[in-house]
mmCIF file of the N, C-alpha and C atoms, coordinates in Angstrom:
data_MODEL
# 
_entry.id   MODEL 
# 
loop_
_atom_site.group_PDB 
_atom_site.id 
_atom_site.type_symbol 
_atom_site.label_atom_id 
_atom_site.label_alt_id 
_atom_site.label_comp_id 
_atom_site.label_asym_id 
_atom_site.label_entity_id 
_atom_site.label_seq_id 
_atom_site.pdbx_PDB_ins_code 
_atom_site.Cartn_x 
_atom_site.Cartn_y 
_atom_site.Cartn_z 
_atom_site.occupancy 
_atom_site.B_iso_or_equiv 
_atom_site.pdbx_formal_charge 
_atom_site.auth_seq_id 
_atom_site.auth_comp_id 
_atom_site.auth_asym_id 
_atom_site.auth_atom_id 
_atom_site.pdbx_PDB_model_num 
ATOM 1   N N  . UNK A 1 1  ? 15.093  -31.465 10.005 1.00 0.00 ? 1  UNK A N  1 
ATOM 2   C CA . UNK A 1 1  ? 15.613  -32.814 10.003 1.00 0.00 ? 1  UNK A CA 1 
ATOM 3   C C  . UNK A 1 1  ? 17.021  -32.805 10.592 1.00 0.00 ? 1  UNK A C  1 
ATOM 4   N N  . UNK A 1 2  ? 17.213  -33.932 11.296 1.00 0.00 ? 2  UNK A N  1 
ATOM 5   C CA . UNK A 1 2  ? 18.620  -33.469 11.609 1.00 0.00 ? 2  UNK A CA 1 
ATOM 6   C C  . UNK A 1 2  ? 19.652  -34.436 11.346 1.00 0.00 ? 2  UNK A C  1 
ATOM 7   N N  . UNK A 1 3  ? 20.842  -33.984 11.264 1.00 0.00 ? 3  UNK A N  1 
ATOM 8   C CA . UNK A 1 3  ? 22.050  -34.957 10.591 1.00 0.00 ? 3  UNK A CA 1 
ATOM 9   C C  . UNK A 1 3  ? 21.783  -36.504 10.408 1.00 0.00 ? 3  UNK A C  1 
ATOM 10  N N  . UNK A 1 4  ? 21.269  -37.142 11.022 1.00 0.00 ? 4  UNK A N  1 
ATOM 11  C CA . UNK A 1 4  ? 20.910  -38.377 10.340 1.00 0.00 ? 4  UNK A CA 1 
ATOM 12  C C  . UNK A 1 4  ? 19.878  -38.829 10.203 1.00 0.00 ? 4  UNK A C  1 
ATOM 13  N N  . UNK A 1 5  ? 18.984  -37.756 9.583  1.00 0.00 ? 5  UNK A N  1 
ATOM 14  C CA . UNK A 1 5  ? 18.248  -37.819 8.498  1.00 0.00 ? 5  UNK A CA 1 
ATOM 15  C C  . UNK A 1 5  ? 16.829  -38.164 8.915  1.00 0.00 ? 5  UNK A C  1 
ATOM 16  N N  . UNK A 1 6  ? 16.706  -38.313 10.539 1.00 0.00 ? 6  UNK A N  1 
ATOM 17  C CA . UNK A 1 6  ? 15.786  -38.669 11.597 1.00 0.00 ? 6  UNK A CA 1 
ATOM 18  C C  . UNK A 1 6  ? 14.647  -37.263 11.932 1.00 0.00 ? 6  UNK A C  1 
ATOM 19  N N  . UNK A 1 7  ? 13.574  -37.694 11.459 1.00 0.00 ? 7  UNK A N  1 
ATOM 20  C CA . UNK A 1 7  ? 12.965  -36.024 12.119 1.00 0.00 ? 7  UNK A CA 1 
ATOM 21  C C  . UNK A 1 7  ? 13.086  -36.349 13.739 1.00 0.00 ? 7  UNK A C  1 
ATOM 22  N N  . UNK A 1 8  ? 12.964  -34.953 14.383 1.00 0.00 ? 8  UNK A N  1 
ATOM 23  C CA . UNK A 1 8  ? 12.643  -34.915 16.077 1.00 0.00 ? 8  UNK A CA 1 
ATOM 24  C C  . UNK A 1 8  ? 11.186  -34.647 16.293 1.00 0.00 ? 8  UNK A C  1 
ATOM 25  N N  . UNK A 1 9  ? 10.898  -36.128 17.176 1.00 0.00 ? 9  UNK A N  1 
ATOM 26  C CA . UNK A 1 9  ? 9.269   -36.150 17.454 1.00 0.00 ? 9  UNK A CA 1 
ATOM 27  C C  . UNK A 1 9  ? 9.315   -35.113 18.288 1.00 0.00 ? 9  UNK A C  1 
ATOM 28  N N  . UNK A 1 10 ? 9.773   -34.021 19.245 1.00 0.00 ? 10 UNK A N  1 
ATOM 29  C CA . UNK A 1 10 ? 9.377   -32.911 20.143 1.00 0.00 ? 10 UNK A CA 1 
ATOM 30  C C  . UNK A 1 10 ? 8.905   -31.369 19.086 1.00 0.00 ? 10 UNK A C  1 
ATOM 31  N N  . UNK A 1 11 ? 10.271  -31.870 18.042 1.00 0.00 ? 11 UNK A N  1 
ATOM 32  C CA . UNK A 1 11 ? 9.740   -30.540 17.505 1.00 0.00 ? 11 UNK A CA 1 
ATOM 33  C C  . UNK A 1 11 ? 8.666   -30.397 16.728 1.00 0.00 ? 11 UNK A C  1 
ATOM 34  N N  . UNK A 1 12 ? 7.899   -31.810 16.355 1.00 0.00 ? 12 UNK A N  1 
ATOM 35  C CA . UNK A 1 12 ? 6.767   -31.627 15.684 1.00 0.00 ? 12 UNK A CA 1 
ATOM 36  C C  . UNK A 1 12 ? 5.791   -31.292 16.968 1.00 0.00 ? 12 UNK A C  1 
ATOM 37  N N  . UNK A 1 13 ? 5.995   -31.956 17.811 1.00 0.00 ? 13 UNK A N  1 
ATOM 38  C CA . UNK A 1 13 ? 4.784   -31.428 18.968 1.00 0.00 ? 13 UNK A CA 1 
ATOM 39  C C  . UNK A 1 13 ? 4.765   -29.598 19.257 1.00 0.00 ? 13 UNK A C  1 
ATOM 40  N N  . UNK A 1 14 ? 5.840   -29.089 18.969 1.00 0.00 ? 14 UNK A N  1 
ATOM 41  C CA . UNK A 1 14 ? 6.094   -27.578 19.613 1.00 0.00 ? 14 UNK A CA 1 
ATOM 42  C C  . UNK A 1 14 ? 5.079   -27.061 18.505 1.00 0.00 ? 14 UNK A C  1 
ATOM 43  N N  . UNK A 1 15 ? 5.818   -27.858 16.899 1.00 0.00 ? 15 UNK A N  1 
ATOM 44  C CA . UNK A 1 15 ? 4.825   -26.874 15.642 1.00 0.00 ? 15 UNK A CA 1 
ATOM 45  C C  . UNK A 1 15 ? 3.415   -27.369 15.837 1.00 0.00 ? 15 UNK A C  1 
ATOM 46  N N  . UNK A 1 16 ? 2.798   -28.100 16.701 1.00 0.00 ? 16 UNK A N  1 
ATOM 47  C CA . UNK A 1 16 ? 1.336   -28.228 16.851 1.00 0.00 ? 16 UNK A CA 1 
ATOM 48  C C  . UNK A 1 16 ? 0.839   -27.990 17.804 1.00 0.00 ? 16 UNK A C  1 
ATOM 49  N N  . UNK A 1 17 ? 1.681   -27.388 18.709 1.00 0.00 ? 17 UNK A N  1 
ATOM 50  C CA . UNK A 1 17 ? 0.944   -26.238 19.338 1.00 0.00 ? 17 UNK A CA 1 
ATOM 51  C C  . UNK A 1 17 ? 0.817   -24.988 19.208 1.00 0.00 ? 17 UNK A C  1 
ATOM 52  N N  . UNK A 1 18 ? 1.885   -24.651 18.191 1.00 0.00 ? 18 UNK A N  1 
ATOM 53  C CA . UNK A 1 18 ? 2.248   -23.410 17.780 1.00 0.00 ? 18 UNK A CA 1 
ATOM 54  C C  . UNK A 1 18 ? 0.992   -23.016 16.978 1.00 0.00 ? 18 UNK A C  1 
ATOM 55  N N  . UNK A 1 19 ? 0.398   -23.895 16.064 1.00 0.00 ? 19 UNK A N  1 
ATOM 56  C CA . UNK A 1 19 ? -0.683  -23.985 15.450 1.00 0.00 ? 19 UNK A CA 1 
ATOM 57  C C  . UNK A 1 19 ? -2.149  -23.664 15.648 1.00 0.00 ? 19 UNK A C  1 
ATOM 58  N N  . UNK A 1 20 ? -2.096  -24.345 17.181 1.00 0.00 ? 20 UNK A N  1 
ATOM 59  C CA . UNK A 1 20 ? -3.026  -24.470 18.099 1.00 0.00 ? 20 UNK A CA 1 
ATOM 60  C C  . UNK A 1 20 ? -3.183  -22.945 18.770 1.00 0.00 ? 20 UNK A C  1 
ATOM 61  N N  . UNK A 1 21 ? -2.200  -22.250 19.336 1.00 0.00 ? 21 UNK A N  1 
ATOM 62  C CA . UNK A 1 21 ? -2.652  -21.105 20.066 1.00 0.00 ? 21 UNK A CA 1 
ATOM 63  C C  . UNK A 1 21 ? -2.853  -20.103 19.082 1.00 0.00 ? 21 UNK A C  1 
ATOM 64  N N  . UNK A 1 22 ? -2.467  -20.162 17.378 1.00 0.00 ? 22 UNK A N  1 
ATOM 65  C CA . UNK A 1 22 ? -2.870  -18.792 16.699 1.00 0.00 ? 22 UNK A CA 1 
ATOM 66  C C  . UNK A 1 22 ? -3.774  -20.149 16.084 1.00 0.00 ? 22 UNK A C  1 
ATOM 67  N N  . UNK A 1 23 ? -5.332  -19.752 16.128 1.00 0.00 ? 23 UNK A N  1 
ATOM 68  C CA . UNK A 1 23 ? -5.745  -20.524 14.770 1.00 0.00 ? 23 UNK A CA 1 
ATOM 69  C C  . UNK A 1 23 ? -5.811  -19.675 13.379 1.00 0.00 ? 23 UNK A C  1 
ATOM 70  N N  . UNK A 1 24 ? -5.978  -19.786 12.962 1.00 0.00 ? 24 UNK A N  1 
ATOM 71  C CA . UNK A 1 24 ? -6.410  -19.271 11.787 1.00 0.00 ? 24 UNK A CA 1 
ATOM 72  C C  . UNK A 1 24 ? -7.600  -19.314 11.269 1.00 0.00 ? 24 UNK A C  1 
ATOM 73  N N  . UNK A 1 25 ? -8.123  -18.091 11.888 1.00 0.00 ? 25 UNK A N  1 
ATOM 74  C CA . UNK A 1 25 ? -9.712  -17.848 11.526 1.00 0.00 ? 25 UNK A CA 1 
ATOM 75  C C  . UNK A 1 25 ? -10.035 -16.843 10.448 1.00 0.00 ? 25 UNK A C  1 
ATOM 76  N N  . UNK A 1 26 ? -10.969 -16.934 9.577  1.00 0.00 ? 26 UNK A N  1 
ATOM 77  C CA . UNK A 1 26 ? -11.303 -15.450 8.945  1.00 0.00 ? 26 UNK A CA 1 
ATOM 78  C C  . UNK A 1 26 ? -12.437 -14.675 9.559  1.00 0.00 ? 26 UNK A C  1 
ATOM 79  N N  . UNK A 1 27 ? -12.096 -13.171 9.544  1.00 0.00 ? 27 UNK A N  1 
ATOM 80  C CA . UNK A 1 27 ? -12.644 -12.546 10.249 1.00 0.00 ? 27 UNK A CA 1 
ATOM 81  C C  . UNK A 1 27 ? -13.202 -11.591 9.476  1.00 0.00 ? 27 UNK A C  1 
ATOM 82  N N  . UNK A 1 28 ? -15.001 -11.481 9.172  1.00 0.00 ? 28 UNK A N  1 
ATOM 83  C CA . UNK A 1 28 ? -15.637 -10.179 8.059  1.00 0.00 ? 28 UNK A CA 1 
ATOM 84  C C  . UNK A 1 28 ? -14.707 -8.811  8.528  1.00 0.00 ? 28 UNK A C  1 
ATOM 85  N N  . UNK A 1 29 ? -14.915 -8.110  7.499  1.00 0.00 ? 29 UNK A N  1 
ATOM 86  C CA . UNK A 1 29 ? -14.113 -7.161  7.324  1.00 0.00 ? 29 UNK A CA 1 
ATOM 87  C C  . UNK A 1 29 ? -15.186 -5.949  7.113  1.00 0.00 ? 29 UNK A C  1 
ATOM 88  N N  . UNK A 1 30 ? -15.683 -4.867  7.554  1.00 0.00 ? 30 UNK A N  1 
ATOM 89  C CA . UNK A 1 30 ? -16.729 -4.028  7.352  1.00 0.00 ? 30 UNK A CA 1 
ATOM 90  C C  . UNK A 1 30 ? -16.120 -2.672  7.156  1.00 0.00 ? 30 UNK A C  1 
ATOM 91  N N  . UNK A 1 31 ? -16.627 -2.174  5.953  1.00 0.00 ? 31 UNK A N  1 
ATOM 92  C CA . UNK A 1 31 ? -16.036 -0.491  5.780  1.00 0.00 ? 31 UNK A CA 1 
ATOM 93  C C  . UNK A 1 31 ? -17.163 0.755   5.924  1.00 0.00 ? 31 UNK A C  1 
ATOM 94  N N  . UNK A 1 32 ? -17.113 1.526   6.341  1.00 0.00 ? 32 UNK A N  1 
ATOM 95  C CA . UNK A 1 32 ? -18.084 2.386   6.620  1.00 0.00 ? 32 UNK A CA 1 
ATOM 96  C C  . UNK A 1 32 ? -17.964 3.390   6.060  1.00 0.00 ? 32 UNK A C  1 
ATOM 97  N N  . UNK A 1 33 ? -18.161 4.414   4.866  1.00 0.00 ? 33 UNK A N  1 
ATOM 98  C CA . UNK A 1 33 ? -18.041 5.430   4.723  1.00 0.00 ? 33 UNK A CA 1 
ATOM 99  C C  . UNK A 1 33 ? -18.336 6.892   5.265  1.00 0.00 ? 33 UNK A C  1 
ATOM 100 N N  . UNK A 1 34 ? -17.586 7.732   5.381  1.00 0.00 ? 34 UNK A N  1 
ATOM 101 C CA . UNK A 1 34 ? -17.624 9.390   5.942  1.00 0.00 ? 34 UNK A CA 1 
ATOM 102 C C  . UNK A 1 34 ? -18.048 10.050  5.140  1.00 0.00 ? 34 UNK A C  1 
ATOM 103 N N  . UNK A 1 35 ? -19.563 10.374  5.485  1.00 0.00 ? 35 UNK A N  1 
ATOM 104 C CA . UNK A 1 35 ? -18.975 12.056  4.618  1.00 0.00 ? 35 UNK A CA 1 
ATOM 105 C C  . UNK A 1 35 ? -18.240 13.366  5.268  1.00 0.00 ? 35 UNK A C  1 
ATOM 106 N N  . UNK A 1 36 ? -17.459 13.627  4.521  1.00 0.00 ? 36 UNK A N  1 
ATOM 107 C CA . UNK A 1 36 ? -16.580 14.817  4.822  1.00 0.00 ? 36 UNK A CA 1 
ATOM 108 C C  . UNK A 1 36 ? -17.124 16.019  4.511  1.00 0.00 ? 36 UNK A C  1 
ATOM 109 N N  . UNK A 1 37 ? -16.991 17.284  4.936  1.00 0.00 ? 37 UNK A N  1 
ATOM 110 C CA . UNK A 1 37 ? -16.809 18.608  4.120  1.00 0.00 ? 37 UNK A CA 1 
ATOM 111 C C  . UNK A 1 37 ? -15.381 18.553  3.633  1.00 0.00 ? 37 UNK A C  1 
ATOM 112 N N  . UNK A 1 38 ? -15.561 19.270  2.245  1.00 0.00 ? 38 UNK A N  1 
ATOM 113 C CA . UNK A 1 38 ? -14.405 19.499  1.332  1.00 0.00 ? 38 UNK A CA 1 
ATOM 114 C C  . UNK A 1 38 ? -13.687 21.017  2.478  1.00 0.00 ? 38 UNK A C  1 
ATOM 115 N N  . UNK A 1 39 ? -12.775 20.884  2.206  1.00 0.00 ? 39 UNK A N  1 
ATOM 116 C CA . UNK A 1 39 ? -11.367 22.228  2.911  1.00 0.00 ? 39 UNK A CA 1 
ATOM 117 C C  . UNK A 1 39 ? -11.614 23.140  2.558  1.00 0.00 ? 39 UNK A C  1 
ATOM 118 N N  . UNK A 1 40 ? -11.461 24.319  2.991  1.00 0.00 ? 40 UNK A N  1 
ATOM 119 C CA . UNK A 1 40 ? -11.673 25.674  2.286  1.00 0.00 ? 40 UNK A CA 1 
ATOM 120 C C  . UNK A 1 40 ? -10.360 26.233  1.890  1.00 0.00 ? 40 UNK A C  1 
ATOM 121 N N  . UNK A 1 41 ? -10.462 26.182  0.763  1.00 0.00 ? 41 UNK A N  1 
ATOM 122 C CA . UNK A 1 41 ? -9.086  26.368  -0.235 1.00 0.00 ? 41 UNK A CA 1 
ATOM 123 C C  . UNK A 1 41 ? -8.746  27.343  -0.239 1.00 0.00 ? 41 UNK A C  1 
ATOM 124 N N  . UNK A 1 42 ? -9.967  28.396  -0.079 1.00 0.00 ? 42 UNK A N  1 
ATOM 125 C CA . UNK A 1 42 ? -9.581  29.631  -0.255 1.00 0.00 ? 42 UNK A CA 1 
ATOM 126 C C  . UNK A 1 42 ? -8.758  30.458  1.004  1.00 0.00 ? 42 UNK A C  1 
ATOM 127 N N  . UNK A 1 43 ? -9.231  29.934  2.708  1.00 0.00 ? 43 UNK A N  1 
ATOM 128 C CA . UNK A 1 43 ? -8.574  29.822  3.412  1.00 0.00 ? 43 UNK A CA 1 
ATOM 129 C C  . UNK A 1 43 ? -7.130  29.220  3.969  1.00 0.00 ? 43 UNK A C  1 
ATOM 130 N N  . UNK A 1 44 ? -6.725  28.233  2.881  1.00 0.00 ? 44 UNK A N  1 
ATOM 131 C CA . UNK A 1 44 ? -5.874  27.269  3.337  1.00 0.00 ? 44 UNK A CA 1 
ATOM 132 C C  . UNK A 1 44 ? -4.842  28.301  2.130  1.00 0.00 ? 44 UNK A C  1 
ATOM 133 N N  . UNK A 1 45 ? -5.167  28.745  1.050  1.00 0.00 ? 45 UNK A N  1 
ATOM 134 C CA . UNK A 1 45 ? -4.044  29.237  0.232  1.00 0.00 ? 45 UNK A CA 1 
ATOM 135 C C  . UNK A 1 45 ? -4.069  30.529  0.763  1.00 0.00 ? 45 UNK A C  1 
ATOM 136 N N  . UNK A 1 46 ? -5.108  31.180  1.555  1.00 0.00 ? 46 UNK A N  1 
ATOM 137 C CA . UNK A 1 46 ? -4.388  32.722  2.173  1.00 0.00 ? 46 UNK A CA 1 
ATOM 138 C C  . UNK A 1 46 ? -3.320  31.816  3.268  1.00 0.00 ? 46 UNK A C  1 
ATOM 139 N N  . UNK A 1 47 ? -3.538  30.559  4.063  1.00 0.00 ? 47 UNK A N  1 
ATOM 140 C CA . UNK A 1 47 ? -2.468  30.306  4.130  1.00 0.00 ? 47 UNK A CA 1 
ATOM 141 C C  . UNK A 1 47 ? -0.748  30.109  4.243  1.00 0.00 ? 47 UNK A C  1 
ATOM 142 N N  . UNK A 1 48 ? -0.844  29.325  3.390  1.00 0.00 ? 48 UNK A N  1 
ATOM 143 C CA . UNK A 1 48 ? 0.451   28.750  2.281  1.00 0.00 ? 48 UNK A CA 1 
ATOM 144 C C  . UNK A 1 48 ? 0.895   30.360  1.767  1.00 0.00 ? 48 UNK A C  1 
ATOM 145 N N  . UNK A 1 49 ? 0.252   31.498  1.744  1.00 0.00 ? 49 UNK A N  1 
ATOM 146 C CA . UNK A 1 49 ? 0.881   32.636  1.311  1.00 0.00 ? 49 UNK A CA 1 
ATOM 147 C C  . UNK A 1 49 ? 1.367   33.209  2.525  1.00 0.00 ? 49 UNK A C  1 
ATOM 148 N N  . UNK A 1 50 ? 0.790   33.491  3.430  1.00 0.00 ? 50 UNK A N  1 
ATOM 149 C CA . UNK A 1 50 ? 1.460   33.916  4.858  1.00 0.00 ? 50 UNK A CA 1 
ATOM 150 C C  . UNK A 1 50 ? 2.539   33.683  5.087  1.00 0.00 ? 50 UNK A C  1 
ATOM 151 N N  . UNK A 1 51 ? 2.579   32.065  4.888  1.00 0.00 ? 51 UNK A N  1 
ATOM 152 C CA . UNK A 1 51 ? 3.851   31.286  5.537  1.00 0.00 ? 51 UNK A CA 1 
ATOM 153 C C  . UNK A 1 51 ? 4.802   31.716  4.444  1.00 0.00 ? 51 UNK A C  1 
ATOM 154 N N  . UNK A 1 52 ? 4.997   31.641  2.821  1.00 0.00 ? 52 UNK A N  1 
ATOM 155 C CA . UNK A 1 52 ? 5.528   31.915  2.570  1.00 0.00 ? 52 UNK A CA 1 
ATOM 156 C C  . UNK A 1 52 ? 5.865   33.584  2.451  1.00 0.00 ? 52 UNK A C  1 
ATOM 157 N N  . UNK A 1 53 ? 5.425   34.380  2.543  1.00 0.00 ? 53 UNK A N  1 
ATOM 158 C CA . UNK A 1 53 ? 5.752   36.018  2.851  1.00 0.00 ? 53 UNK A CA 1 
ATOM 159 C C  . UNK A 1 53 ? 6.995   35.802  4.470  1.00 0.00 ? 53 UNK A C  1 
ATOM 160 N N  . UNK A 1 54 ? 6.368   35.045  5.330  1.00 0.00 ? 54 UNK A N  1 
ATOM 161 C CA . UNK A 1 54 ? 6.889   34.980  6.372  1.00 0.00 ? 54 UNK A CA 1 
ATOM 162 C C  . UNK A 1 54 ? 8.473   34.512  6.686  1.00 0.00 ? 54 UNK A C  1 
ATOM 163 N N  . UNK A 1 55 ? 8.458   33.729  5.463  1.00 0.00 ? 55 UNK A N  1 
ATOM 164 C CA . UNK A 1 55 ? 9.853   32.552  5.077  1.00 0.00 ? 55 UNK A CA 1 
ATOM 165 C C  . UNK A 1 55 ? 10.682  33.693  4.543  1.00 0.00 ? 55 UNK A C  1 
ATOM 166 N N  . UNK A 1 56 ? 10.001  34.316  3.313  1.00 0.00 ? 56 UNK A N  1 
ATOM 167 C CA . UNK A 1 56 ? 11.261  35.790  2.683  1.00 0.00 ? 56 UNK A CA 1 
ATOM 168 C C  . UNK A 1 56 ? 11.255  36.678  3.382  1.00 0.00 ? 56 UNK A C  1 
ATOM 169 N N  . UNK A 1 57 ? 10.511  37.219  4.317  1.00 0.00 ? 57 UNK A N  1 
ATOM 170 C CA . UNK A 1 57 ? 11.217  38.062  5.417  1.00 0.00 ? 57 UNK A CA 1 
ATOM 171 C C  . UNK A 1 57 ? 12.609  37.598  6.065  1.00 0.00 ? 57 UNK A C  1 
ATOM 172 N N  . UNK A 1 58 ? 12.065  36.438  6.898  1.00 0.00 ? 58 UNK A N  1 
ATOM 173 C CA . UNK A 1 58 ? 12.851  35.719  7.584  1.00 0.00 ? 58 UNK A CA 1 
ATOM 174 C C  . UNK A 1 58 ? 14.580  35.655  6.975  1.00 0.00 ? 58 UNK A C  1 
ATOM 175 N N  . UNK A 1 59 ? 14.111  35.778  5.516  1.00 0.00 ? 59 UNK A N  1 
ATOM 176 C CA . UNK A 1 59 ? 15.506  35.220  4.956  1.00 0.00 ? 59 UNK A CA 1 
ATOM 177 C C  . UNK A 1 59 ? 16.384  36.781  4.976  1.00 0.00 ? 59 UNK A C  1 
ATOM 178 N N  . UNK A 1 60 ? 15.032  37.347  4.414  1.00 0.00 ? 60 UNK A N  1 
ATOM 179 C CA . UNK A 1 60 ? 15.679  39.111  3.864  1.00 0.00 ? 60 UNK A CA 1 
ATOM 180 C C  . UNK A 1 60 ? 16.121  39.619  5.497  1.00 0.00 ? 60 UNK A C  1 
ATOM 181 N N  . UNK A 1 61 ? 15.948  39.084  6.544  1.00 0.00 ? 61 UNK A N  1 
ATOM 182 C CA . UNK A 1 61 ? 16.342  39.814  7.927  1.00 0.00 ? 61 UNK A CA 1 
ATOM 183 C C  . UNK A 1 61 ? 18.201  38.849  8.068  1.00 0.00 ? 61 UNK A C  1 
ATOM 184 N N  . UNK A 1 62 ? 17.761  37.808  7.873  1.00 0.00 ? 62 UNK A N  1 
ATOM 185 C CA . UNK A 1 62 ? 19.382  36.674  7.790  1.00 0.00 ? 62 UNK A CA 1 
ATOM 186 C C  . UNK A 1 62 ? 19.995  37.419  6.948  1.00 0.00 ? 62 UNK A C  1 
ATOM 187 N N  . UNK A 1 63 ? 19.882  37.915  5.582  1.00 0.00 ? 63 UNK A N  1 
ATOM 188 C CA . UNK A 1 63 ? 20.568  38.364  4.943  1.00 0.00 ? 63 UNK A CA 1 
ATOM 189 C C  . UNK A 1 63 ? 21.054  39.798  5.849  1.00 0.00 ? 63 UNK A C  1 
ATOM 190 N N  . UNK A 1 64 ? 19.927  40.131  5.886  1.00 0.00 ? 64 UNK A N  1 
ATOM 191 C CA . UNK A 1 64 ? 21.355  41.880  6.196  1.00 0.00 ? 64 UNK A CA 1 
ATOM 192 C C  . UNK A 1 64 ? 21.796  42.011  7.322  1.00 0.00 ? 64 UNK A C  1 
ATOM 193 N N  . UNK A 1 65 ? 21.567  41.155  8.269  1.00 0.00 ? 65 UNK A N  1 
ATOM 194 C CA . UNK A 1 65 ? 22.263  40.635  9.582  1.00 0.00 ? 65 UNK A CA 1 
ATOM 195 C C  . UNK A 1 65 ? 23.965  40.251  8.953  1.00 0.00 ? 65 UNK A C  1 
ATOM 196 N N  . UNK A 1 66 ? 23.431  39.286  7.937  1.00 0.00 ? 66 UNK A N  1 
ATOM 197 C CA . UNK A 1 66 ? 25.099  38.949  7.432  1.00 0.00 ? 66 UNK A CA 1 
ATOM 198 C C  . UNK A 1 66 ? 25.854  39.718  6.750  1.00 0.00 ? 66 UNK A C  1 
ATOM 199 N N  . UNK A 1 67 ? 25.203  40.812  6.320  1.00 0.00 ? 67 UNK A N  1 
ATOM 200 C CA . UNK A 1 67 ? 26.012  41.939  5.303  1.00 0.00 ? 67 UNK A CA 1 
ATOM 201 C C  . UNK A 1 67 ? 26.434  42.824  6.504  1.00 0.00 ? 67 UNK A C  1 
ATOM 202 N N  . UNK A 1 68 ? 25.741  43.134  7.608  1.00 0.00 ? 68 UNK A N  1 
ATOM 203 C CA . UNK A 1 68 ? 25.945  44.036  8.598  1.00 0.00 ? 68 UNK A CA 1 
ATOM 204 C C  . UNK A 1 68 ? 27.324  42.909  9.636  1.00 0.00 ? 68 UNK A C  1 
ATOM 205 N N  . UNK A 1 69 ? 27.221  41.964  8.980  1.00 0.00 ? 69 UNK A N  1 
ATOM 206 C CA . UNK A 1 69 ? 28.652  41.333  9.903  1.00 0.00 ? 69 UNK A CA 1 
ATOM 207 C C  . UNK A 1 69 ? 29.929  41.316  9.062  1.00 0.00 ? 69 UNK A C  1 
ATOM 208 N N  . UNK A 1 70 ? 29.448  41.143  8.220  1.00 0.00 ? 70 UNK A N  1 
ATOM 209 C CA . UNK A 1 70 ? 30.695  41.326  6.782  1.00 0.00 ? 70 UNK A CA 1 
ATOM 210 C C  . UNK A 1 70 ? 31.012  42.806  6.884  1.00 0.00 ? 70 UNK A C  1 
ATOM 211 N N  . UNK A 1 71 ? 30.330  43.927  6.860  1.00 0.00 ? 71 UNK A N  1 
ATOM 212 C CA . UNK A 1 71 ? 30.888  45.155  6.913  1.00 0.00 ? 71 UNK A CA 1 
ATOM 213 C C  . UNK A 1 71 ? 31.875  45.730  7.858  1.00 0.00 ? 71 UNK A C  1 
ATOM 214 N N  . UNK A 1 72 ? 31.346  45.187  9.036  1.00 0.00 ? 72 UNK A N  1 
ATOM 215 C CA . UNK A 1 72 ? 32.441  45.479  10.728 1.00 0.00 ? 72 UNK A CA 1 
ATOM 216 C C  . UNK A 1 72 ? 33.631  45.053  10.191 1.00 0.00 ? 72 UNK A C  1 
# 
């Protein structure tokens, strides 16, 4: 509305077209289910152990790199 209190006939025409190019339709919605195979756990935790053996090396090599720089 604007300052005196008058609506603007253009801007109602803009909001009815605005209206016009999205309609508002409903649209079915369909879900399909997967069957999956379950993960092999037993593979995935030899894993998660690798990586971590791999991580405390990693650290135990940082470490005596830094003791071998502290000593010089």
């Amino acid at each position: 509305m604007s300052k005196t209190g008058r609506t603007n006939p253009r801007r109602a025409d803009r909001e009815a077209k605005r209206r016009k190019a999205y309609p508002r339709t409903e649209h079915a919605i369909t879900v399909r289910s997967e069957k999956r195979t379950s993960p092999d756990l037993h593979k995935l935790s030899r894993a998660v152990i690798a990586i971590a053996l791999a991580e405390v090396d990693a650290e135990k090599d940082r470490d005596s790199r830094e003791e071998d720089r502290h000593d010089h």
